[in-house]
C-alpha positions as CSV (number, residue, x, y, z in Angstrom):
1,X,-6.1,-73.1,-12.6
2,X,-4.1,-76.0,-10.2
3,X,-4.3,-74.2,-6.6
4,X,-1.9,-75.6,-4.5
5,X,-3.5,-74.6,-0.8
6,X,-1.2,-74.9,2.1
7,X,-2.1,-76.0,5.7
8,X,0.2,-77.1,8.4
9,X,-2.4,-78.9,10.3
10,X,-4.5,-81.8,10.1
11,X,-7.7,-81.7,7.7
12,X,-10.6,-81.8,8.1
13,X,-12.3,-80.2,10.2
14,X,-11.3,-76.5,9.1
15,X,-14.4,-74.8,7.7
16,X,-12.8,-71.5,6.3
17,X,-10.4,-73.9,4.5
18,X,-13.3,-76.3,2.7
19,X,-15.3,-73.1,2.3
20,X,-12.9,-71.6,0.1
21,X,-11.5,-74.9,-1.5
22,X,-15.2,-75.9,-2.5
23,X,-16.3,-72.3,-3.6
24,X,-13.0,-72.7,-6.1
25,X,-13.8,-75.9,-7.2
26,X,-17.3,-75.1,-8.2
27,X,-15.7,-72.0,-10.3
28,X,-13.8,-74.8,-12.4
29,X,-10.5,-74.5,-10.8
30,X,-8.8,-77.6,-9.3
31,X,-7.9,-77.6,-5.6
32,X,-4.6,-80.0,-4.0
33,X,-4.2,-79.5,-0.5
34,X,-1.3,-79.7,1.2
35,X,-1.8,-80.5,5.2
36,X,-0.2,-82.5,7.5
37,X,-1.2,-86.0,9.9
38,X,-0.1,-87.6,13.0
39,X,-1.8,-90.7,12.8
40,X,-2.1,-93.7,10.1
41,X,-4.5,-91.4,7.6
42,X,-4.7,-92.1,3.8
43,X,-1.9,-90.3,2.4
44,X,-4.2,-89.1,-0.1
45,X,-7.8,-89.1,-0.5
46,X,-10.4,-86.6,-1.8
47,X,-12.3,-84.6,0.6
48,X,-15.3,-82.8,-0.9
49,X,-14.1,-83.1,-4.2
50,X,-10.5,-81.1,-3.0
51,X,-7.5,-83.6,-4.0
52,X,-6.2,-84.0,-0.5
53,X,-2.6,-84.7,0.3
54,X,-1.0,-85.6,3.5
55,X,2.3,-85.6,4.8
56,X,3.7,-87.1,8.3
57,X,4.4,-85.3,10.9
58,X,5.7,-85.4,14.6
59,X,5.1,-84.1,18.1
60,X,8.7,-82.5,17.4
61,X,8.1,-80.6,14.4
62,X,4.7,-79.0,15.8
63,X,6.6,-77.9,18.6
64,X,9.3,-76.2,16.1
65,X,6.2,-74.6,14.5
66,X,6.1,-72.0,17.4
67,X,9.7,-71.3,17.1
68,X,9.0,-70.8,13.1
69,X,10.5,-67.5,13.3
70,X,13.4,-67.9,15.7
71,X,15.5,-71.0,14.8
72,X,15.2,-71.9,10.9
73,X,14.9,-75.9,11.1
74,X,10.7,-76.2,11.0
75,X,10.8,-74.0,7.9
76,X,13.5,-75.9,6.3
77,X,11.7,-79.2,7.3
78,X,8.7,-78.1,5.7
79,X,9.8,-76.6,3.0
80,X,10.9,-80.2,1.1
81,X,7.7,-81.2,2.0
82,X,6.1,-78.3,0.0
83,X,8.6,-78.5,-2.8
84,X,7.4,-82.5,-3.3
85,X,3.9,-81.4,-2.6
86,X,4.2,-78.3,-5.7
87,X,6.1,-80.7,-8.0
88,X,4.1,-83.3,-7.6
89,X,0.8,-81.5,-9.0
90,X,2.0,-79.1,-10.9
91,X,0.5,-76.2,-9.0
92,X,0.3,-73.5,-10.8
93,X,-0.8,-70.6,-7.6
94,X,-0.2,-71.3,-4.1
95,X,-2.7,-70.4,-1.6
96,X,-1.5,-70.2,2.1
97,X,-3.4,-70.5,4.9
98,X,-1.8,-68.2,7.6
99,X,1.8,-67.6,8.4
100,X,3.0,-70.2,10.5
101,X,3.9,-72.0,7.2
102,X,4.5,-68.5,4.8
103,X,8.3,-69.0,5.3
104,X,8.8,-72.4,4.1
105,X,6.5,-71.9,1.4
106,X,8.6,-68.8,0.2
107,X,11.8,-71.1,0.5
108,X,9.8,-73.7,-2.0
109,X,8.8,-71.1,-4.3
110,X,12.5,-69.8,-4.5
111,X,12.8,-70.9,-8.0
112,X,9.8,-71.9,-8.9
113,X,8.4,-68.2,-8.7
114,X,4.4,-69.1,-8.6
115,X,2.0,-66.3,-7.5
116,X,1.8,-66.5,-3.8
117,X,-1.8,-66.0,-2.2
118,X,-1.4,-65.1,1.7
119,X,-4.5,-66.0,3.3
120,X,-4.4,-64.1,7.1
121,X,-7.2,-66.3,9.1
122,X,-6.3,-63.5,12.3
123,X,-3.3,-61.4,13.3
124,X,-1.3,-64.2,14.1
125,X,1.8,-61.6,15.6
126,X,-1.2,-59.5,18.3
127,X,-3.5,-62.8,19.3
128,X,0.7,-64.5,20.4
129,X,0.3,-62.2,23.4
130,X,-2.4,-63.7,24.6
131,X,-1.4,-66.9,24.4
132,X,-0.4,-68.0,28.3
133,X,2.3,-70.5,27.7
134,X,4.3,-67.8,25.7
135,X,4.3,-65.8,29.4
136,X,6.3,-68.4,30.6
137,X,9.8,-68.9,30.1
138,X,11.8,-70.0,27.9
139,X,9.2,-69.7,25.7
140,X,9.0,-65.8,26.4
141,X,12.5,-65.9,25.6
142,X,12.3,-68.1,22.7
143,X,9.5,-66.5,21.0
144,X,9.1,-62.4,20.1
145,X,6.0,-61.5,18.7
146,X,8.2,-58.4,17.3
147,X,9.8,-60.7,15.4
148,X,6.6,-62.5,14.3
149,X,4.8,-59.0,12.9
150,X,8.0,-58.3,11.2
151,X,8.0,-61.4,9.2
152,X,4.5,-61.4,8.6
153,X,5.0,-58.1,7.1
154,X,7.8,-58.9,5.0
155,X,5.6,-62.1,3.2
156,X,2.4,-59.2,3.2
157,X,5.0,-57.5,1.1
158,X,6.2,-60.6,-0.9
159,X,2.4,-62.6,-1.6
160,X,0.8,-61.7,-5.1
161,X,-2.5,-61.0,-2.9
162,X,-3.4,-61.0,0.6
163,X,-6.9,-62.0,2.0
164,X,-8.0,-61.3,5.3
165,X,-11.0,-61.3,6.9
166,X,-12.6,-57.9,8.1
167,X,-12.5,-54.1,6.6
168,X,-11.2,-53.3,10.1
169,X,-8.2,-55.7,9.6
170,X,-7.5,-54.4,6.3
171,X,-7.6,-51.1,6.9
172,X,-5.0,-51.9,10.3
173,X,-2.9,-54.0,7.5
174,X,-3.3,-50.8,5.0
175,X,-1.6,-48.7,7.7
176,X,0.9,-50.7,8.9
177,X,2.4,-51.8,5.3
178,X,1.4,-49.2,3.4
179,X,0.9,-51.9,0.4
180,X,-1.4,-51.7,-2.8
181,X,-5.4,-51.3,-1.3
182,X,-5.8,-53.4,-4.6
183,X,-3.8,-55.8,-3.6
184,X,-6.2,-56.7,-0.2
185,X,-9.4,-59.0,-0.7
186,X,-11.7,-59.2,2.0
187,X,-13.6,-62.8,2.5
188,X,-15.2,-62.6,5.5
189,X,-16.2,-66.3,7.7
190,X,-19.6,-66.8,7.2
191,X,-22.4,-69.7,7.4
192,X,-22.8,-71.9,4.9
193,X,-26.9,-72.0,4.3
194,X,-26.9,-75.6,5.2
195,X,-26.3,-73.9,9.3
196,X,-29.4,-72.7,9.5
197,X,-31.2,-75.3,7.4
198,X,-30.3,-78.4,9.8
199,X,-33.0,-77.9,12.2
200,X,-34.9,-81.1,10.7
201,X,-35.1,-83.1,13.9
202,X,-34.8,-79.8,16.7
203,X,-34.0,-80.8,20.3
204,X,-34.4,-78.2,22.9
205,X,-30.8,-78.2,24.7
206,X,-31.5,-76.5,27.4
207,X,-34.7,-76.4,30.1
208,X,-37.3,-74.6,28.2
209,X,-38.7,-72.6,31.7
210,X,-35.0,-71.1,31.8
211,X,-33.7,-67.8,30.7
212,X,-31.0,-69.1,28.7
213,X,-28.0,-67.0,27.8
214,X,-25.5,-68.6,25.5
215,X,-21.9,-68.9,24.5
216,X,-19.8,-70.8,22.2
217,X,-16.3,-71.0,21.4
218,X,-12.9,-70.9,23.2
219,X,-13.0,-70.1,26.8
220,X,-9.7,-68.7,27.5
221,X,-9.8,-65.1,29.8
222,X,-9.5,-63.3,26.7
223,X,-12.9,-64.4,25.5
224,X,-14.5,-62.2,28.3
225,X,-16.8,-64.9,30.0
226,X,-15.4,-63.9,34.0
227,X,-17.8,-60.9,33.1
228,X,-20.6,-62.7,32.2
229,X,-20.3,-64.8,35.4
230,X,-19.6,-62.1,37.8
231,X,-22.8,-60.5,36.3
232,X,-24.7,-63.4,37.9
233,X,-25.0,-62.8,41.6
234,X,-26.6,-59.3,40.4
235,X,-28.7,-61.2,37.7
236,X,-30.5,-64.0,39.5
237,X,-32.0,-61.3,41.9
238,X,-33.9,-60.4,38.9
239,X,-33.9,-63.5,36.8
240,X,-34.8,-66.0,38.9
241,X,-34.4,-68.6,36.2
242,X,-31.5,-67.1,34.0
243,X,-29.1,-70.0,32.6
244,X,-25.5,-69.4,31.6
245,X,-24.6,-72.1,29.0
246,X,-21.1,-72.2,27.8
247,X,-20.5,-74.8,24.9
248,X,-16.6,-75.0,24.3
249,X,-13.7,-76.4,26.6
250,X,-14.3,-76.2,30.6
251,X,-12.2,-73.6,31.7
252,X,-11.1,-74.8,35.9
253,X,-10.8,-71.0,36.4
254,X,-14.0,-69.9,35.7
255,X,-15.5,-73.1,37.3
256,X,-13.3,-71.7,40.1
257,X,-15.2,-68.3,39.5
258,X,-18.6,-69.9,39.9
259,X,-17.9,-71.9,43.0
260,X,-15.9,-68.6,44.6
261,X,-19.5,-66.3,43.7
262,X,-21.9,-69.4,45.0
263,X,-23.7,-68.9,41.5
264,X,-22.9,-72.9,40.3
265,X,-26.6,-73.8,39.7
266,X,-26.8,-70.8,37.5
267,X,-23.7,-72.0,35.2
268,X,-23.7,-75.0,32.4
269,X,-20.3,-76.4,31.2
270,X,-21.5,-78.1,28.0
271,X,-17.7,-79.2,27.3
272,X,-16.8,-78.6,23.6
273,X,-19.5,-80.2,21.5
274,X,-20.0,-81.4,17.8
275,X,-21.0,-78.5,15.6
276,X,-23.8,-79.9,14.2
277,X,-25.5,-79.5,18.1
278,X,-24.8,-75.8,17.9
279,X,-28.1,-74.9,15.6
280,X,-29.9,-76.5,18.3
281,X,-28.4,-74.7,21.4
282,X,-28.3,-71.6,19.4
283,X,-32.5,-72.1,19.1
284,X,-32.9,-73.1,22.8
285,X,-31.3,-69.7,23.6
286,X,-32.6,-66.4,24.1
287,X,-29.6,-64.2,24.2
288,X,-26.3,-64.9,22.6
289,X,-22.9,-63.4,23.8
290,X,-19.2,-62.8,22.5
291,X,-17.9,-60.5,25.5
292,X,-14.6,-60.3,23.9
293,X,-11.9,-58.2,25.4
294,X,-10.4,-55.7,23.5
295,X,-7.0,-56.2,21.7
296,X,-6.1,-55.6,17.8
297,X,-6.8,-58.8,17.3
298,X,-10.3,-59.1,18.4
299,X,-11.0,-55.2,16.7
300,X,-10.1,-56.5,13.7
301,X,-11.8,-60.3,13.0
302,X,-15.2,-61.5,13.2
303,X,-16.1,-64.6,15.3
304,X,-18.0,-67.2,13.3
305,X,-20.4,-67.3,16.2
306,X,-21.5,-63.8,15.7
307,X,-23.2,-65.2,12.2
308,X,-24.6,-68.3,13.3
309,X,-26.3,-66.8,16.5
310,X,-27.6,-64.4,14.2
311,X,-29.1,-66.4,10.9
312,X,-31.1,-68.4,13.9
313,X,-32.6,-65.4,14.6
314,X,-31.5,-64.7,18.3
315,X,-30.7,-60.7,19.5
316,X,-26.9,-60.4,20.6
317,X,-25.0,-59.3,23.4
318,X,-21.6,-58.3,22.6
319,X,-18.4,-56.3,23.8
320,X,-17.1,-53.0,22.2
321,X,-14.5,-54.8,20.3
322,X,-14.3,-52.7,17.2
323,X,-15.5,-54.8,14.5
324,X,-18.3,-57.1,16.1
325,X,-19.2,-53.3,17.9
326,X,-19.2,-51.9,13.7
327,X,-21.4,-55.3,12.2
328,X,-23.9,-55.4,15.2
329,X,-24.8,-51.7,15.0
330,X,-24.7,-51.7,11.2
331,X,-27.5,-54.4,11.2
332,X,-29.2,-53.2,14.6
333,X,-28.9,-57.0,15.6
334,X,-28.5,-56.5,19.7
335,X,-26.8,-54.7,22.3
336,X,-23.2,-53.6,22.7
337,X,-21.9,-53.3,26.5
338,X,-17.9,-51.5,26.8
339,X,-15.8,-55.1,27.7
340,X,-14.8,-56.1,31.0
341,X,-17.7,-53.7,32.5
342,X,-19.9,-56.3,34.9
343,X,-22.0,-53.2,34.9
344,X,-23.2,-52.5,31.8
345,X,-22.8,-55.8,30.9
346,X,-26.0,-56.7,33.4
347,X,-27.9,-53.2,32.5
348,X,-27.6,-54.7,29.0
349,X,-28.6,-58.4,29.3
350,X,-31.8,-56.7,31.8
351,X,-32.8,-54.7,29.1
352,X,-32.8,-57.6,26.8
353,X,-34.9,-60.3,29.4
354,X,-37.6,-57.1,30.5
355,X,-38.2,-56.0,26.5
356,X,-39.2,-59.3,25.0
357,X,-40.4,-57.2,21.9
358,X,-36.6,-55.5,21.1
359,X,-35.5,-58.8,21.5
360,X,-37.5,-59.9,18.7
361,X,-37.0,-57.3,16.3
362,X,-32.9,-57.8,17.1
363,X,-33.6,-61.1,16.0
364,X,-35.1,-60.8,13.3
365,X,-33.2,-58.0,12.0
366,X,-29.7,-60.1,12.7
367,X,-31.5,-63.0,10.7
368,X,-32.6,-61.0,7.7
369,X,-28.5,-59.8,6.9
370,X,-27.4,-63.3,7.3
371,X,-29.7,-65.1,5.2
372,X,-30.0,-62.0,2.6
373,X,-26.6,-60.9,2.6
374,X,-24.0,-62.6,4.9
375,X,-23.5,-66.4,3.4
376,X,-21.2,-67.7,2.5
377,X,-22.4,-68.2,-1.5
378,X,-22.6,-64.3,-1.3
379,X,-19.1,-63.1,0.3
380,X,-17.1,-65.8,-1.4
381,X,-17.4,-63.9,-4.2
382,X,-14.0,-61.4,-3.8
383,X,-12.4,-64.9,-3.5
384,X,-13.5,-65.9,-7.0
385,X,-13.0,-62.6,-8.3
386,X,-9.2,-62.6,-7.4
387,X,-8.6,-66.0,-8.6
388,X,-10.3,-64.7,-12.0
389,X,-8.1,-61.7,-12.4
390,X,-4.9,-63.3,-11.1
């Protein structure tokens, strides 16, 4: 089968994206991906064996992107570009990747009539709420994430299938559409084997005499970290050499934080780093978080994070958000502490440093699902299955 994937960004890097291309490709379906480029990139080019195809873009139309759903013009701009892009290769399915795009793609397919996979990366409509330039106006004007959830349940309705990425979030899907269960895949995000494998060369990271808790990822308030630092002052009293390491964009607020608490010696802002370093922090760790916050967003997806911390066999430390809560418990792979509570949030992590044995069977427990049951060779697997029976 031609698979026409659609991406309105750049490419690469976007692991779920390749994932799924190259587990398509191997199956003996061919893969043209549509994405988009800012700079003087080939026009077209294979990446990984998928038939890559770019088109230009501008600082204008990414800004249109966010009003996607509240003036038509981005959608209408894309949509010629898509309508080359499925003429041109003679795509026979589209695949799209979220629902910025799902619009124009439905305006291409107008006569064309191709099945239509939707493929949900996160609740785009619940995460918008977060977002703080959307608090400000006119963008909180401009912009209703009412809006957003209607449309994105009107293409739910539309798409041939519709992948997303957790049970949670299909169950929430389930109940808010009341569509087909048949016609919801699950394909999780999970590590590629060659994560774990790429410890040839290791390099400790971090100062090996530490106690070294670690976190990667975004930064923003959402992601919970103010909890993790306003743990500290209560922390070092007991862990005279605990380590905060944060590896992802510094955030001047919770540098702010650290300064304001007098715990800066105890805090290190990696800056966002390559991901082939994050094997080796992960190894130079001894506890890793994700003290997410709770919306619907965060109940319902699974941060890559959770599955590379774990298939390096390291015990976790993670909020109540439902479905990291439901996968950690599951697997008995750490500790879960209710977000936003500094409290528990220290009872936990002084649990974890003063029982170095639970630590280890956490550990290795976490490891064992990831590398037994949780790659991504193993969950891609609903992906092929509805390309097979499409």
């Amino acid at each position: 089968m031609r698979i026409g994937m659609i991406l309105d960004k750049t490419f690469p890097p976007d692991p779920r994206v390749q994932n799924e291309a190259i587990e398509l490709i191997k199956e003996g379906h061919e893969v043209f991906l549509f994405c988009l480029t800012y700079t003087n990139e080939p026009s077209e080019e294979f990446v990984n064996e998928i038939k890559v195809k770019r088109y230009k873009s501008n600082k204008v139309e990414y800004k249109l992107s966010a009003l996607a759903y509240t003036v038509p013009l981005y959608s209408l701009l894309m949509k010629k570009k898509i309508a080359h892009f499925l003429n041109k290769y003679a795509v026979e399915t589209i695949h799209v990747h979220d629902m910025v795009v799902a619009k124009a793609v439905m305006l291409a397919n107008k006569k064309m009539q191709l099945p239509v996979v939707l493929d949900l990366h996160e609740n785009r409509p619940e995460i918008m709420k977060f977002y703080p330039h959307l608090k400000k106006f006119p963008q909180s004007f401009l912009i209703s994430t009412n809006k957003w959830k209607q449309k994105e349940e009107e293409f739910i309705k539309k798409a041939s299938k519709v992948i997303v990425v957790t049970k949670e979030a299909k169950e929430e899907l389930l109940r808010r559409t009341k569509i087909a269960s048949k016609n919801v895949v699950i394909v999780p995000n999970t590590v590629r084997e060659s994560f774990f494998e790429s410890l040839n060369e290791f390099k400790e990271y971090t100062v090996k005499n530490n106690f070294n808790l670690l976190y990667i990822g975004d930064t923003g308030e959402r992601r919970g970290l103010a909890t993790v630092i306003k743990s500290l002052p209560i922390l070092k009293k007991d862990i005279k050499n605990i380590k905060l390491i944060i590896v992802g964009s510094v955030n001047e607020d919770l540098k702010i934080l650290t300064e304001d608490l007098n715990v800066e010696q105890y805090v290190s802002f990696e800056g966002w780093q390559n991901e082939i370093t994050f094997p080796n922090y992960i190894k130079s760790s001894d506890i890793c978080l994700s003290p997410l916050h709770r919306n619907i967003h965060h109940d319902t997806t699974h941060a890559n994070k959770l599955f590379q911390y774990m298939s390096l066999g390291k015990p976790l430390l993670v909020s109540d958000a439902t479905a990291q809560k439901n996968i950690i418990e599951k697997v008995d792979a750490g500790l879960v502490h209710e977000e936003k509570n500094i409290e528990d949030f220290t009872r936990k992590v002084l649990t974890l440093y003063k029982e170095e044995q639970l630590r280890e069977r956490l550990g290795k427990n976490g490891e064992a699902f990831v590398r037994n049951e949780f790659t991504w060779d193993k969950t891609s697997k609903e992906l092929i299955n509805l390309y097979n029976n499409l």
